[in-house]
Kinemage of the C-alpha trace (Angstrom):
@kinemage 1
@onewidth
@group {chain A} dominant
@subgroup {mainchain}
@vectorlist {calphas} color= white
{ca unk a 1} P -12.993 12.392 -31.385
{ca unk a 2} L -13.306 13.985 -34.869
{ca unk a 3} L -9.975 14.892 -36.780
{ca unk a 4} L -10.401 18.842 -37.529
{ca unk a 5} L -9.615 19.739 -41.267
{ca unk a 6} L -9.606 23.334 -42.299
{ca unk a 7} L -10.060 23.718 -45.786
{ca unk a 8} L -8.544 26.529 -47.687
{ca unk a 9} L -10.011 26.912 -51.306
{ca unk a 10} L -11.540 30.207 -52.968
{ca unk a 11} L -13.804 28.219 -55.202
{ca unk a 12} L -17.169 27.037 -53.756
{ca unk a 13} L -17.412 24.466 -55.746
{ca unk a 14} L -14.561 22.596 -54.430
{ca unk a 15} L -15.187 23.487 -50.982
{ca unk a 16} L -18.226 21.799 -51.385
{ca unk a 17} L -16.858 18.640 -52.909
{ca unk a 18} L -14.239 18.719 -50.481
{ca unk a 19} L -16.110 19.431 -47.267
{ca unk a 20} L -18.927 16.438 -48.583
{ca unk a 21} L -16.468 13.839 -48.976
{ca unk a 22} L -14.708 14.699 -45.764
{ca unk a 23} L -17.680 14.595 -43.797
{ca unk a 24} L -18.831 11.568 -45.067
{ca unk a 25} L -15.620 9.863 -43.476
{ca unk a 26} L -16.471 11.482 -40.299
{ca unk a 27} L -13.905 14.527 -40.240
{ca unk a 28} L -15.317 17.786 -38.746
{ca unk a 29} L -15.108 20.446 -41.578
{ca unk a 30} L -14.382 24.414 -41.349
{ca unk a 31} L -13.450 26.526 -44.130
{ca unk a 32} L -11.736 29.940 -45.384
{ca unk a 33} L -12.009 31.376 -48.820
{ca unk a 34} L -8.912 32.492 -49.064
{ca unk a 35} L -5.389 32.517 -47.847
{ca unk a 36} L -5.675 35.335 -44.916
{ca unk a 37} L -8.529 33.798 -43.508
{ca unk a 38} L -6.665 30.333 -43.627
{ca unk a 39} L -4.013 31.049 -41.670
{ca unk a 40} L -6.597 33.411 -39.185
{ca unk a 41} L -8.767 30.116 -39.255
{ca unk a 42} L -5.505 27.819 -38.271
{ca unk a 43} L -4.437 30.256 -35.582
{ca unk a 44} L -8.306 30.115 -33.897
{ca unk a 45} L -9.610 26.802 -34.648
{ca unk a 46} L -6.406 24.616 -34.186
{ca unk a 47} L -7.395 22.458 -36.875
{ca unk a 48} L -5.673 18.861 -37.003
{ca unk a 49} L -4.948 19.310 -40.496
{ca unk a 50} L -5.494 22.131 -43.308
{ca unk a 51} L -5.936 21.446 -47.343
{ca unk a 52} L -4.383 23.919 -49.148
{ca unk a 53} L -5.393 25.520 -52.673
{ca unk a 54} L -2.385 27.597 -54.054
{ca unk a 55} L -4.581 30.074 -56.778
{ca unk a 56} L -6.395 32.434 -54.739
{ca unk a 57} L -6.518 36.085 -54.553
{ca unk a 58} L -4.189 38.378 -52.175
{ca unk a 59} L -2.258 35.556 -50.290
{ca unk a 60} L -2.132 32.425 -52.285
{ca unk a 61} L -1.721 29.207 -50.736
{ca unk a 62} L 2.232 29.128 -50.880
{ca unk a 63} L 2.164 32.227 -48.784
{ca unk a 64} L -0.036 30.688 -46.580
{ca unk a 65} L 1.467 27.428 -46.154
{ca unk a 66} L 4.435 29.493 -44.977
{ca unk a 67} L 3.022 31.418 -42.350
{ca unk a 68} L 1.371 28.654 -40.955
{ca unk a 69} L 4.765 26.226 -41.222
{ca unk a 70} L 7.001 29.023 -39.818
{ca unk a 71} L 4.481 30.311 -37.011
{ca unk a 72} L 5.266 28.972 -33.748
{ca unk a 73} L 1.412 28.686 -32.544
{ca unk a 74} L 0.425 26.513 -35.820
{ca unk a 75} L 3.863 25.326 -36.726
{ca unk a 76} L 2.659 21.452 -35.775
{ca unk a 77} L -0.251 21.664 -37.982
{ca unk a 78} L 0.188 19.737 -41.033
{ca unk a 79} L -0.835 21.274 -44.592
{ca unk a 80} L -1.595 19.390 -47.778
{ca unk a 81} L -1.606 21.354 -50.554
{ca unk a 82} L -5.101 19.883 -53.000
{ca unk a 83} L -4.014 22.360 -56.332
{ca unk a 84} L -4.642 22.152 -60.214
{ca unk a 85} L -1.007 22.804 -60.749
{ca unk a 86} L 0.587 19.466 -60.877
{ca unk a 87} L 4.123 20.923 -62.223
{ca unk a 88} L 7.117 18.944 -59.693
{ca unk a 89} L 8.480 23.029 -59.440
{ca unk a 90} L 5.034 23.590 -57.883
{ca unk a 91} L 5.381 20.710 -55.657
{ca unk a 92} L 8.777 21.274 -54.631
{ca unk a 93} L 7.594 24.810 -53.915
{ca unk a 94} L 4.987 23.443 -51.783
{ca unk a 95} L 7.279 20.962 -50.007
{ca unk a 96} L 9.682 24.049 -49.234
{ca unk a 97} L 6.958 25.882 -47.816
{ca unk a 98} L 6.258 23.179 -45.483
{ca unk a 99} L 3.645 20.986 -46.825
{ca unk a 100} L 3.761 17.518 -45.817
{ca unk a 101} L 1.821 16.419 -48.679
{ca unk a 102} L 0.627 17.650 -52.365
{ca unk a 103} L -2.373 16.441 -53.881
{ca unk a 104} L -3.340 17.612 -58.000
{ca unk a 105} L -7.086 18.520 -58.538
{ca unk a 106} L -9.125 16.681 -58.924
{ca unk a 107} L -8.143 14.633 -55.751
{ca unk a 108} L -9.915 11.129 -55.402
{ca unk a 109} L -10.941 10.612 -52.464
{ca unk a 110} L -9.555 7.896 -51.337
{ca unk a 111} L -6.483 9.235 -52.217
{ca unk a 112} L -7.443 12.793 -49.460
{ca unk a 113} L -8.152 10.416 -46.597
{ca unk a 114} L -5.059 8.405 -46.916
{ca unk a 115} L -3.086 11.409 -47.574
{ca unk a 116} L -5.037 13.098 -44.431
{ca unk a 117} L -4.661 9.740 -42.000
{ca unk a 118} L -0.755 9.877 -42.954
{ca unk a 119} L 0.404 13.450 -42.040
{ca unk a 120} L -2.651 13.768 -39.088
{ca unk a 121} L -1.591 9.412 -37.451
């Protein structure tokens, strides 16, 4: 069966790019625009795994990660945080939140599907 990622990016750009490459390895794509509808979408769907942006309007993608990490319905879903800021603050930030992985923009993809098939097994 198809590994569920739920992609969490405000530019449609990148879902785009995201959601073509993931496809292409045979993941089943859904996204949110933002971080609300992220952690709605995680709650609903019960994705297998959720990419993370961190800049996005009203709840950014630390936020998010959070509530999804620390909720006891989504707590076992993994997050990788895919964000321009490559600073090690940011990804110990991102690591506290609960992400299981962090991944600077723009992500190769080989590099997303090995990060993806690590934290999903």
């Amino acid at each position: 069966m198809a590994k569920k990622v739920l992609i969490v990016d405000d530019s449609p750009t990148e879902l785009k790019k995201l959601s073509t490459m993931l496809r292409k390895h045979g993941f089943e794509v859904i996204t949110a625009d933002d971080g609300e509808k992220g952690v709605q979408a995680a709650r609903s769907q019960r994705p297998d795994v959720v990419l993370m942006d961190i800049v996005m309007p009203g709840m950014n993608g630390f936020q998010a990660t959070r509530q999804i990490c620390k909720s006891p319905d989504t707590a076992h879903i993994p997050v990788i945080i895919v964000s321009t800021k490559g600073q090690e603050t940011d990804r110990l930030w991102g690591t506290r939140q609960g992400a299981r992985a962090y991944l600077t923009k723009p992500v190769a993809e080989r590099e997303l599907v090995s990060a993806i098939q690590q934290v999903v097994g």
